[in-house]
C-alpha positions as CSV (number, residue, x, y, z in Angstrom):
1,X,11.5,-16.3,-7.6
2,X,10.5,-13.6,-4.8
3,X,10.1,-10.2,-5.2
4,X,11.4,-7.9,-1.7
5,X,8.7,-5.7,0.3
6,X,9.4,-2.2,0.1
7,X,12.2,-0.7,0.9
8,X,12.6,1.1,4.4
9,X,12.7,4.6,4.8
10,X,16.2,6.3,4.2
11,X,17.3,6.2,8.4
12,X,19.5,9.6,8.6
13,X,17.1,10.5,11.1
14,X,16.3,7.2,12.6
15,X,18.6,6.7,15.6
16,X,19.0,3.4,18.1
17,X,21.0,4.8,20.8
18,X,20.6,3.4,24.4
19,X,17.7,5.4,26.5
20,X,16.0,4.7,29.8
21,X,13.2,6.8,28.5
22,X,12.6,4.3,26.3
23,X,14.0,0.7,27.0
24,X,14.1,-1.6,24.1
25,X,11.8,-4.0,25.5
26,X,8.9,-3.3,28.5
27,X,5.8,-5.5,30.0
28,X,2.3,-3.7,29.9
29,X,2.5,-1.8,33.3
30,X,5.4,0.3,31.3
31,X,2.6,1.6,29.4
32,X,0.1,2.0,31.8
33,X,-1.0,5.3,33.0
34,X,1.2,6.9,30.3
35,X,-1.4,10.1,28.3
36,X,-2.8,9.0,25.3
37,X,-3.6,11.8,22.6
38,X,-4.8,9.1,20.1
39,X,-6.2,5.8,19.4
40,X,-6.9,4.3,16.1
41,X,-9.3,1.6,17.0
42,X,-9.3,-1.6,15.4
43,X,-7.1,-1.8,12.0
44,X,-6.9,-4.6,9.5
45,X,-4.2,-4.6,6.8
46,X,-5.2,-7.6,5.0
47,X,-3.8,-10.7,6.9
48,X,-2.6,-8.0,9.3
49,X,-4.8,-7.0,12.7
50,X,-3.6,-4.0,14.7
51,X,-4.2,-0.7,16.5
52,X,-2.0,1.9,17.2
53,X,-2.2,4.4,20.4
54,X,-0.2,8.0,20.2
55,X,0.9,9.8,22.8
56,X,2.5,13.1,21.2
57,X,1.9,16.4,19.9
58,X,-0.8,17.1,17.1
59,X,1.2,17.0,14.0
60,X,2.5,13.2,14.4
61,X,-1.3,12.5,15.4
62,X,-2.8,13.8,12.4
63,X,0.4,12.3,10.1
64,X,-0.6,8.9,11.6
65,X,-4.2,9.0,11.5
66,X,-3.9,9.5,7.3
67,X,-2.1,6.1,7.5
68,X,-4.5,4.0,9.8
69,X,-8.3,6.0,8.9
70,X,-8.5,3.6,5.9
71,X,-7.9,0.6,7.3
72,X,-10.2,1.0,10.2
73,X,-12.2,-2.4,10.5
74,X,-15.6,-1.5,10.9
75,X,-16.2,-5.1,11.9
76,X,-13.9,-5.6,14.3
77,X,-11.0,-8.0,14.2
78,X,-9.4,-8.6,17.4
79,X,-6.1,-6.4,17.6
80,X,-3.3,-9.0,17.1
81,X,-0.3,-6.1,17.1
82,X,-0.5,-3.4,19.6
83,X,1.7,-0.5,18.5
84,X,2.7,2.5,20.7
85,X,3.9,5.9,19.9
86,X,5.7,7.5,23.0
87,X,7.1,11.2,23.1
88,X,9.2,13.0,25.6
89,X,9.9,16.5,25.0
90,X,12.9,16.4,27.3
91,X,14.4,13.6,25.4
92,X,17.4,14.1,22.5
93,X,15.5,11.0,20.6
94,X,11.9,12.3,21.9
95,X,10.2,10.0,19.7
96,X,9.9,6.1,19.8
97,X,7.3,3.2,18.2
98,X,6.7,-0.2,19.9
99,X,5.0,-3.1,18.7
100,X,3.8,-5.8,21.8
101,X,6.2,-4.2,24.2
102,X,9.3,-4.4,22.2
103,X,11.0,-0.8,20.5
104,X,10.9,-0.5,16.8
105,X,12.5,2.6,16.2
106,X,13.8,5.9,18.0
107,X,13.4,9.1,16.4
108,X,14.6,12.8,16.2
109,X,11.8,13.7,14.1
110,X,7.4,12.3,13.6
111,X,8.0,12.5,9.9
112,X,10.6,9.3,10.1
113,X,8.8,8.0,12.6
114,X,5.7,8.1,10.6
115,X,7.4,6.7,7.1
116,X,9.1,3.8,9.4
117,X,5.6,2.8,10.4
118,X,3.9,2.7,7.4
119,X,6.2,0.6,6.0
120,X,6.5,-2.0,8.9
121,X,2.7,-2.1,8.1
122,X,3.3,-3.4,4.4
123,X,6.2,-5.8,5.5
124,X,3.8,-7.6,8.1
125,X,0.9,-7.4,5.8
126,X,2.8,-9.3,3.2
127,X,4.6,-11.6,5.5
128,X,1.4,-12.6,7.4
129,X,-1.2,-12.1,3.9
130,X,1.2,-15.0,2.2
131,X,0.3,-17.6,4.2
132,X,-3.5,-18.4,2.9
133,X,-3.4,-15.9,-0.1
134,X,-1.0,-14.7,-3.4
135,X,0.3,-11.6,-2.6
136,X,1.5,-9.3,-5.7
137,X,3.5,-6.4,-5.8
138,X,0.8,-4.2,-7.7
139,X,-1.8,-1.7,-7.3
140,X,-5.0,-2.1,-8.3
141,X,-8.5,0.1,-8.8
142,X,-11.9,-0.7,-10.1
143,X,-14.5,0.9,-12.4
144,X,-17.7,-0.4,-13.6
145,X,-17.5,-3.8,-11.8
146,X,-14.2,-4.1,-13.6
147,X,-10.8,-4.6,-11.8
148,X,-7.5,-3.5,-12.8
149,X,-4.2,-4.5,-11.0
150,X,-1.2,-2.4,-11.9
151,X,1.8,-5.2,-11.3
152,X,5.8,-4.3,-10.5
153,X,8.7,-3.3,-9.4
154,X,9.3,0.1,-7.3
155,X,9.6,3.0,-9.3
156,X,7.5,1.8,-12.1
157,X,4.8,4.3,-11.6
158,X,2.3,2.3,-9.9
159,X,1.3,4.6,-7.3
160,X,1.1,7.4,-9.3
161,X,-1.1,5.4,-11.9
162,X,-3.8,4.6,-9.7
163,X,-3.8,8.2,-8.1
164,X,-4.8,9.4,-11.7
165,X,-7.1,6.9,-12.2
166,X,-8.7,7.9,-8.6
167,X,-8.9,11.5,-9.8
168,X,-10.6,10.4,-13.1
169,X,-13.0,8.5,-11.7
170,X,-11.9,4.7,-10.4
171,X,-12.5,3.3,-7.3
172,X,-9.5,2.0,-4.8
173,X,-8.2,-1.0,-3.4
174,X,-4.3,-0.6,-3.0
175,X,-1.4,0.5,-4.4
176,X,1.3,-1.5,-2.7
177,X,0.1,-5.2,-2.1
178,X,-3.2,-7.3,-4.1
179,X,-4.1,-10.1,-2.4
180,X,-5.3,-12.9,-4.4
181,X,-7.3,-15.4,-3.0
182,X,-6.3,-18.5,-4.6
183,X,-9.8,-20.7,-4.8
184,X,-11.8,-17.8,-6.3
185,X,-9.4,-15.1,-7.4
186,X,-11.2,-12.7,-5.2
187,X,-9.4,-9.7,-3.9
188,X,-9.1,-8.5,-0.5
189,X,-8.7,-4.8,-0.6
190,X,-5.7,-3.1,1.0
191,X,-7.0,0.7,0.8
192,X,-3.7,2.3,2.4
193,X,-2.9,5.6,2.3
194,X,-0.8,5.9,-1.0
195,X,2.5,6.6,-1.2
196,X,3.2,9.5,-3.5
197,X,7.3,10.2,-4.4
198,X,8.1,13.5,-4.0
199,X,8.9,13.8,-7.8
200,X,4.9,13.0,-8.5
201,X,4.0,16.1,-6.4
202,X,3.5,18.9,-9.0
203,X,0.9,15.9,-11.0
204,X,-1.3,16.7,-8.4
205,X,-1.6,20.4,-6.7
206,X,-5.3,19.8,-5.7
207,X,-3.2,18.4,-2.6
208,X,-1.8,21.6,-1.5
209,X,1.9,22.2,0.3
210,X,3.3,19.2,1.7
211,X,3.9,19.6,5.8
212,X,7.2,18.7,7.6
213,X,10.1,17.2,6.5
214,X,8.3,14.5,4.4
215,X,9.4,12.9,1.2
216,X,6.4,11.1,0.3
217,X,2.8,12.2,0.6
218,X,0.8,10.2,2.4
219,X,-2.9,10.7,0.8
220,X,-6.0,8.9,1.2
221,X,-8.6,7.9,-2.0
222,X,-11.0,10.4,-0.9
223,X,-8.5,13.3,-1.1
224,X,-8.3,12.1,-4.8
225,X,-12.2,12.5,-5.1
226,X,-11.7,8.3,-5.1
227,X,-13.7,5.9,-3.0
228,X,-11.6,3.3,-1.3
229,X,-13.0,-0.2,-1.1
230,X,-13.2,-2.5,1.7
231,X,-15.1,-5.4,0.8
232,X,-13.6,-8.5,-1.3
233,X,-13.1,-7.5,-5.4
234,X,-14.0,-9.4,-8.3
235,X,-11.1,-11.1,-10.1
236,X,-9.1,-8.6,-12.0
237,X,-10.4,-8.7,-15.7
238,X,-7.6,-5.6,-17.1
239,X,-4.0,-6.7,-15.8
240,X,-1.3,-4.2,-17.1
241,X,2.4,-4.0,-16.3
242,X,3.2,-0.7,-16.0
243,X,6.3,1.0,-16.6
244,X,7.0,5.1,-16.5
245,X,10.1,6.1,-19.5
246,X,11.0,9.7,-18.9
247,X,10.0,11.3,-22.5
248,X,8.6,8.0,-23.8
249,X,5.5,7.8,-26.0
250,X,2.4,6.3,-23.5
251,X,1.6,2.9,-25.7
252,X,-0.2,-0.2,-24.4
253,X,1.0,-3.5,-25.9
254,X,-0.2,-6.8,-25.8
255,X,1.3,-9.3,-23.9
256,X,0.6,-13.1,-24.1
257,X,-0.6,-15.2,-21.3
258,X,2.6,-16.9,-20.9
259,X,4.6,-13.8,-21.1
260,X,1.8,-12.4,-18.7
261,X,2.6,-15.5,-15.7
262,X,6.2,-15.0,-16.3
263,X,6.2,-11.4,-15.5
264,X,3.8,-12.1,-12.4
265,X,5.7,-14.3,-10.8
266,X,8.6,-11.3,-10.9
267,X,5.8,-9.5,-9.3
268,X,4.9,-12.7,-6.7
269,X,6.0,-12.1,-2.6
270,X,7.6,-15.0,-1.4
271,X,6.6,-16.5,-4.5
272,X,8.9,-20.1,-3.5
273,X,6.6,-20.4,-0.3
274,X,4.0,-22.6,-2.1
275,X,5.2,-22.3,-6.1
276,X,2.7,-24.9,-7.2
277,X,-0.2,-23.0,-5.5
278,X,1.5,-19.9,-6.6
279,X,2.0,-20.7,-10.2
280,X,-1.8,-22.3,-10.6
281,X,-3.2,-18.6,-9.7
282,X,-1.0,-16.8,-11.5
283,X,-2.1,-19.1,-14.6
284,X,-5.4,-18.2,-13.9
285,X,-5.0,-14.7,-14.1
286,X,-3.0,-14.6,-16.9
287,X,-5.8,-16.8,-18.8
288,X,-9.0,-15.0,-17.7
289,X,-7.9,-11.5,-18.4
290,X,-7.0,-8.5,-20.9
291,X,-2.9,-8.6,-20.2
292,X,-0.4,-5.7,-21.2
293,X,2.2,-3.5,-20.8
294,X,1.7,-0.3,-20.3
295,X,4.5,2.6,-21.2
296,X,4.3,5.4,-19.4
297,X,5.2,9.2,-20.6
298,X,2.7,11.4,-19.4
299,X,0.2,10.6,-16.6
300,X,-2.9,11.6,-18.3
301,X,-2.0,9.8,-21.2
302,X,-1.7,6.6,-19.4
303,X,-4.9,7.6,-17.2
304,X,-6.7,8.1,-20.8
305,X,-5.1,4.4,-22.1
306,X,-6.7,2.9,-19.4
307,X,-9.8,4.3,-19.9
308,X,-10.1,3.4,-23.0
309,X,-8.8,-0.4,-22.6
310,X,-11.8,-0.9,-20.2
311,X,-14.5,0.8,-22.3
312,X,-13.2,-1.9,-25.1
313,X,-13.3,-5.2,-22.2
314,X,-16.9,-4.0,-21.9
315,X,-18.1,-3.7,-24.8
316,X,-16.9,-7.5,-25.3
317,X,-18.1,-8.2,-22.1
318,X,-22.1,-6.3,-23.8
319,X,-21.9,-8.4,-27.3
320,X,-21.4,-11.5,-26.0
């Protein structure tokens, strides 16, 4: 069973025509001496190591540094993936991304440049995060020394879950891909910049117009008045499947363990990789936490759910 990384962007922008601006694949000296307007510095997504130079006009730069300011390692892994921007104003396609010398993606417009990169960072965060760790489609957010991962499919509301709970108080560790590591059950934050649909825009106005030609919002925690984390999480104690129903009544049900590692695997990246090491964590989540499912009709209904199923986990956790 294996759930598919996000989708990519919708391409009606994103053109692969010929161009000796921009040859498909090029040895360091292509890049040397070439402007740079902006470099990231060291990045970690996850499993994933990187840093990302821009040469380009402001607006792409500031679109681009949204995406890689939270996963600035402050420790320093060494880069593994060097990424390029490169812009020619004279060019038809003036915008193109490289990763190690060979062309991603040419580009009419920074917007679809911008969404193409963000999610090439989630693909190879899975696909390298997989090896030595569980990766689940899910969000996830913590309060109180509690964690709470938000597993499933896209469209189910995830992202727009934990941007409410960032707003009412939580503290952030992804909403795309939770990394679980499978001898402690330890989580290694992935504090992107989330993804908000453009039919989630009017749930949060604090966030002002939304520039360019975008169709999702790229925000970071702190713009939610959230603090995004970056140092391994305790092992989630509140797992809830969420699910938005347009007009539905916001309920939380129970769910048992085994219908709780069922629906995790759905949830599981490359899940058939390692299914006995796979399966063994998921058991172990499923056992050592508060599982349910989580109907969605109004945001700060399910924001208020939540709040109320983790005052309830602690006041187990304080008559114990």
């Amino acid at each position: 069973m294996t759930t598919h990384a996000v989708r990519p962007p919708t391409p009606s922008r994103t053109l692969q025509r010929p161009t000796a601006e921009f040859p498909r694949t090029v040895a360091d000296p292509f890049f040397a001496g070439r402007p740079s307007a902006w470099h990231s510095g060291a990045c970690a997504a996850a499993g994933h190591a990187f840093d990302l130079s821009v040469e380009g006009p402001d607006d792409a730069v500031d679109l681009l540094q949204c995406l890689t300011r939270p996963l600035r390692a402050h420790r320093g892994p060494r880069p593994v993936t060097r990424y390029r921007v490169l812009h020619r104003d004279h060019e038809h396609i003036p915008w193109a991304l490289y990763a190690d010398g060979t062309r991603l993606l040419l580009s009419q417009t920074p917007e679809t440049l911008v969404a193409f990169f963000g999610w090439h960072l989630n693909q190879r965060m899975v696909e390298l995060t997989c090896r030595d760790h569980v990766v689940l489609h899910a969000a996830a957010a913590a309060r109180a020394g509690i964690t709470l991962v938000l597993p499933g499919a896209e469209e189910h509301g995830k992202t727009t879950t934990v941007a409410g709970l960032l707003r009412a108080g939580w503290d952030y560790v992804t909403d795309e891909a939770v990394a679980v590591d499978p001898e402690t059950l330890w989580l290694t934050p992935f504090p992107k910049a989330l993804s908000i649909d453009e039919g989630a825009w009017p749930l949060f106005p604090e966030l002002g117009p939304v520039p360019g030609l975008l169709r999702q919002l790229h925000v970071r925690a702190e713009q939610l008045s959230g603090r995004s984390l970056c140092v391994p999480v305790r092992p989630p104690r509140l797992l809830v499947f969420p699910r938005y129903v347009a007009g539905s009544r916001t309920a939380l049900t129970p769910l048992s363990p085994a219908e709780a590692v069922r629906a995790l695997a759905e949830s599981t990246f490359n899940f058939t990789r390692d299914p006995h090491r796979n399966l063994r964590v998921l058991g172990a989540l499923a056992t050592s936490a508060t599982v349910a499912r989580l109907t969605i009709g109004r945001l700060d209904h399910a924001v208020a759910a939540l709040d109320g199923l983790l005052s309830e986990h602690l006041g187990r956790e304080l008559g114990r």
